[in-house]
C-alpha positions in Angstrom: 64.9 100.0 49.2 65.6 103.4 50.0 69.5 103.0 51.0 70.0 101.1 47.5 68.0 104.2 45.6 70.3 106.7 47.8 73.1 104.8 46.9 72.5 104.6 43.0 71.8 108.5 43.7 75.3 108.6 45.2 76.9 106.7 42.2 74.8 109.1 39.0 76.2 112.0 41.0 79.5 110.8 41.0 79.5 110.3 37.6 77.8 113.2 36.0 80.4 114.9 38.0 83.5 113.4 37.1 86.4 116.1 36.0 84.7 118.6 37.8 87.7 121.2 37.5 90.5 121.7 35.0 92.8 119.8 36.6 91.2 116.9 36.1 92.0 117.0 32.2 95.2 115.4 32.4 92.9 112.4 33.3 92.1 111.9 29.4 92.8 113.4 26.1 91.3 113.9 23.0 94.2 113.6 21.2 94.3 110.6 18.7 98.3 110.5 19.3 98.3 110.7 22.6 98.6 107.7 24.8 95.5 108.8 26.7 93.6 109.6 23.7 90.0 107.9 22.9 91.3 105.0 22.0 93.0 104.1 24.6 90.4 105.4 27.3 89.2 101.7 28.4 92.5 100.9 29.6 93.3 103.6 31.5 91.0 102.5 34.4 89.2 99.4 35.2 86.4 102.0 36.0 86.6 103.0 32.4 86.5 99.6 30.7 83.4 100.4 28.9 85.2 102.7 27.2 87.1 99.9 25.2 84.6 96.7 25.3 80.7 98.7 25.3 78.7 97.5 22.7 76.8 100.6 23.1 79.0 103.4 22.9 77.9 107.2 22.1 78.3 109.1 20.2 77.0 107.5 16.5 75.5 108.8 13.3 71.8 108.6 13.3 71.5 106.8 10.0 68.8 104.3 9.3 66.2 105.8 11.7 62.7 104.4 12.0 60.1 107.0 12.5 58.3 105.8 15.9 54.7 108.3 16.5 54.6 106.1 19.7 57.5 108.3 21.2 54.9 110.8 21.7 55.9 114.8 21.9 59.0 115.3 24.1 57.9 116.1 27.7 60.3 118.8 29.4 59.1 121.0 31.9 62.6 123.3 32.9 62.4 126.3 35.7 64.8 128.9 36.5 67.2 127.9 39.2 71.0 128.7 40.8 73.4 127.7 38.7 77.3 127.2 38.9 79.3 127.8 35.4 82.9 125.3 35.6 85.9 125.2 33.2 86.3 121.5 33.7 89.5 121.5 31.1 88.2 119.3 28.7 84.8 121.3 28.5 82.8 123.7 29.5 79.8 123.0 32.1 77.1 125.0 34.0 75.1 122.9 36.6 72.2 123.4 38.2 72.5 123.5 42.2 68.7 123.1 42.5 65.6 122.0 41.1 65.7 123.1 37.7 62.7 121.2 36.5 62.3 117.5 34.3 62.4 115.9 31.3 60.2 112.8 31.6 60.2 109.6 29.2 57.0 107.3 30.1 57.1 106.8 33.1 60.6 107.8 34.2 61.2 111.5 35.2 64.8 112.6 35.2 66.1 115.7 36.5 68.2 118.1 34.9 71.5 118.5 36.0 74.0 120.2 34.2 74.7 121.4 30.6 77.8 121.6 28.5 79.5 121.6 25.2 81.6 119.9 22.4 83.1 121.3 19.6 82.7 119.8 17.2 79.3 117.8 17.5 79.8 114.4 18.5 76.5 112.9 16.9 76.1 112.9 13.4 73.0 113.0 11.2 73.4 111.2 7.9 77.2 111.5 8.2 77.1 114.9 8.3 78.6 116.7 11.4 77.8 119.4 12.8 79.9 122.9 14.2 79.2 122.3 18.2 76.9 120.3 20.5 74.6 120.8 23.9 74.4 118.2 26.1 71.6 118.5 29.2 72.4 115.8 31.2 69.7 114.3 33.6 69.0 111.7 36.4 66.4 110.1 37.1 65.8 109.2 41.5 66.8 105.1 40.6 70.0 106.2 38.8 69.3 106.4 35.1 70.8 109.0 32.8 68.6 110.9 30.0 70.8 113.4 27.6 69.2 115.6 25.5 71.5 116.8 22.5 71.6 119.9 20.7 73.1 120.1 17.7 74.2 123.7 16.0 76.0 125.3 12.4 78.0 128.0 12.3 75.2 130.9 11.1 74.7 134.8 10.6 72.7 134.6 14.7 74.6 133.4 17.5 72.9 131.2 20.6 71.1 133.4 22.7 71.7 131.2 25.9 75.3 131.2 24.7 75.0 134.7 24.7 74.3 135.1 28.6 77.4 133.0 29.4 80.1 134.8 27.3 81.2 137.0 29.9 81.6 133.8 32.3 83.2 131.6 30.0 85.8 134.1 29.1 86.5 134.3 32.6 86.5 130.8 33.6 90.7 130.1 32.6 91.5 131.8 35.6 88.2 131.5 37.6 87.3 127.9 37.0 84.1 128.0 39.4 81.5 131.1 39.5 78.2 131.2 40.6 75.7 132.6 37.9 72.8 132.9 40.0 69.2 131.9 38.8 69.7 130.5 35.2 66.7 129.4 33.3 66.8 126.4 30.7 64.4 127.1 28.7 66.7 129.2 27.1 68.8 126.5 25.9 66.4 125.2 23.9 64.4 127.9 22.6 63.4 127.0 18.9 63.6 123.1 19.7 61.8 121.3 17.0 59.3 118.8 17.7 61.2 116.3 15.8 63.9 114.1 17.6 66.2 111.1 17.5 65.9 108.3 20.6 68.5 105.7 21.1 70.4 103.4 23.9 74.2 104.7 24.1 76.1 105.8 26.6 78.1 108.3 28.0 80.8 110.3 25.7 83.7 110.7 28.1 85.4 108.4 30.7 83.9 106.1 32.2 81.2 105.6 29.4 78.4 104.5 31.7 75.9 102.7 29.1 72.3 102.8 29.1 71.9 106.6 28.6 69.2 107.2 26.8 69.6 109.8 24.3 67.5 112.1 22.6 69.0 114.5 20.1 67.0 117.4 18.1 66.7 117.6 14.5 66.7 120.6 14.2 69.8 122.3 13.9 70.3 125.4 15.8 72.7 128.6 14.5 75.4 129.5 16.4 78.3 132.3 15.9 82.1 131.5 15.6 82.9 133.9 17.7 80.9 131.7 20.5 82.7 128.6 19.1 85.7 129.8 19.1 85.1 131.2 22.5 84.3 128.0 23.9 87.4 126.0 22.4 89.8 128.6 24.0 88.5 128.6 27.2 89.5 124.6 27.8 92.6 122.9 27.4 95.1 122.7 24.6 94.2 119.1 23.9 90.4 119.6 24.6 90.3 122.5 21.5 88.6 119.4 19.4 86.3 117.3 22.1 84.3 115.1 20.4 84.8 111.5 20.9 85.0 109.9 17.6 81.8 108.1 16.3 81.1 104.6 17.6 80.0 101.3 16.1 76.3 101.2 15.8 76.0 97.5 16.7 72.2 97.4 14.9 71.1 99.5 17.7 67.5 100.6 17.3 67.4 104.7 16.3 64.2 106.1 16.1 62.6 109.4 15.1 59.9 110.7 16.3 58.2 113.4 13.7 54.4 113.9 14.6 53.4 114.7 10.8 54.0 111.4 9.4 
C-alpha cells in the first residue's frame, strides 16, 4: 500500500509540475491557428489523449447549477510557507516548497501546491467571462487533485496578493526561477465569499488529467489592468491569451453551495 500511494504521489507531482520553465512552451499553444493549439492538444501525445476524447474537460460555464447546503462551508486552513515564483512561458506560477496548509472536502484533505494565472478566465458564470483567473492547485496523499478558482474584473483596486508579486513577475523574463521566501495564502483569497461552484472536470492544460475536483468562487474579485497586463507580458507571445476555450458540459452535475438559501 504504501509504494502504490508514493507512487501516485510521484505521478500528481509530475503532473502539477509539467512545463515547469519557459522553455517548455513550445510544448503547446494557445493559438487556435496554430497546429499545436487547443484543438489539437490530444494528439500531440498519447499522454495527452484526454485532451481530445475526456468527457470531462475543464474549463465550462457554470450554467444550470443546483444549490447543494450539503456542501457545507468550504474548509481551507492555508499557513505561511517558502515559496518559489516561475515564468513557465505559458503562465505564471508560484509554488509552495513546504507545507503551506489544506483545503479539505469530506473526508479528503489536499494540500496546497502551487498557484497561478490565466488571462482571460477560463470558467464562465452564466456565459459571462471574466478579465483573469487564480488557480490553487492541490493534492491530496492518494493522488487526487482539488483546484480552487478565483475569478476577477478589471476594477478601480488592484489584488493585493498580486500586489506582493509585481516586482517578481516583472523580473521573471529573464529570471525564470526566484525564491520569494515565506509567502502566505491567505492572501490570495482575502474577501472569498462563502458562496461557491463544485464540479468533476479536469485539468486546463496538457495532459488534462480528469477527476479534478473543482471549486470556483462566486464572488468576483477586482483586479487592476496594469496587473493584467503585467501578467500577459511576462509569458510568451502565444500564451498573451491562456485560457483554454470552454468545454462540453456532458450533463455534468454543477452545484452551488450558498448557505442562505
Amino acid at each position: 500500500m504504501k509504494v502504490v500511494v508514493f507512487l501516485s504521489m510521484l505521478l500528481v507531482t509530475q503532473v502539477l509540475l509539467t512545463h515547469s520553465n519557459a522553455s517548455t512552451e513550445e510544448e503547446f499553444s494557445y493559438l487556435e491557428s496554430s497546429p499545436k493549439g487547443p484543438q489539437h492538444w490530444g494528439d500531440l501525445s498519447k499522454d495527452w489523449a484526454a485532451c481530445g476524447n475526456g468527457l470531462m474537460q475543464s474549463p465550462i460555464d457554470l450554467a444550470g447549477e443546483k444549490v447543494d447546503k450539503g456542501l457545507g462551508k468550504l474548509n481551507i486552513n492555508y499557513k505561511a510557507a517558502n515559496a518559489t515564483l516561475m515564468n513557465r512561458g505559458h503562465d505564471i506560477m508560484l509554488q509552495w516548497e513546504s507545507d503551506a496548509g489544506y483545503l479539505q472536502i469530506d473526508a479528503t484533505r489536499y494540500l496546497l501546491k502551487q498557484i497561478h494565472w490565466h488571462t482571460p478566465s477560463e470558467h464562465q458564470i452564466d456565459g459571462t467571462s471574466y478579465d483573469l483567473e487564480a488557480h490553487m492547485v492541490h493534492s491530496s496523499t492518494d493522488g487526487k487533485i482539488a483546484v480552487v478558482a478565483i475569478l476577477y474584473k478589471i476594477g478601480s483596486s488592484s489584488d493585493s496578493f498580486l500586489d506582493k508579486l509585481e516586482e517578481y513577475i516583472d523580473e521573471s523574463e529573464t529570471n525564470p526561477t526566484q525564491n520569494l521566501g515565506s509567502v502566505d495564502p491567505n492572501y490570495a483569497i482575502t474577501g472569498g465569499s462563502l458562496e461557491y461552484y463544485r464540479y468533476m472536470g479536469s485539468l486546463t492544460t496538457p495532459p488534462c488529467t480528469e477527476g479534478v475536483t473543482w471549486t470556483i468562487f462566486n464572488k468576483i474579485g477586482t483586479v487592476s489592468s496594469e496587473q493584467v497586463e503585467e501578467l500577459k507580458d511576462a509569458v510568451e507571445e502565444d500564451a498573451k491569451k491562456n485560457a483554454r476555450p470552454l468545454q462540453k458540459t456532458n450533463n455534468r452535475l454543477i452545484k452551488l453551495y450558498n448557505p442562505d438559501n
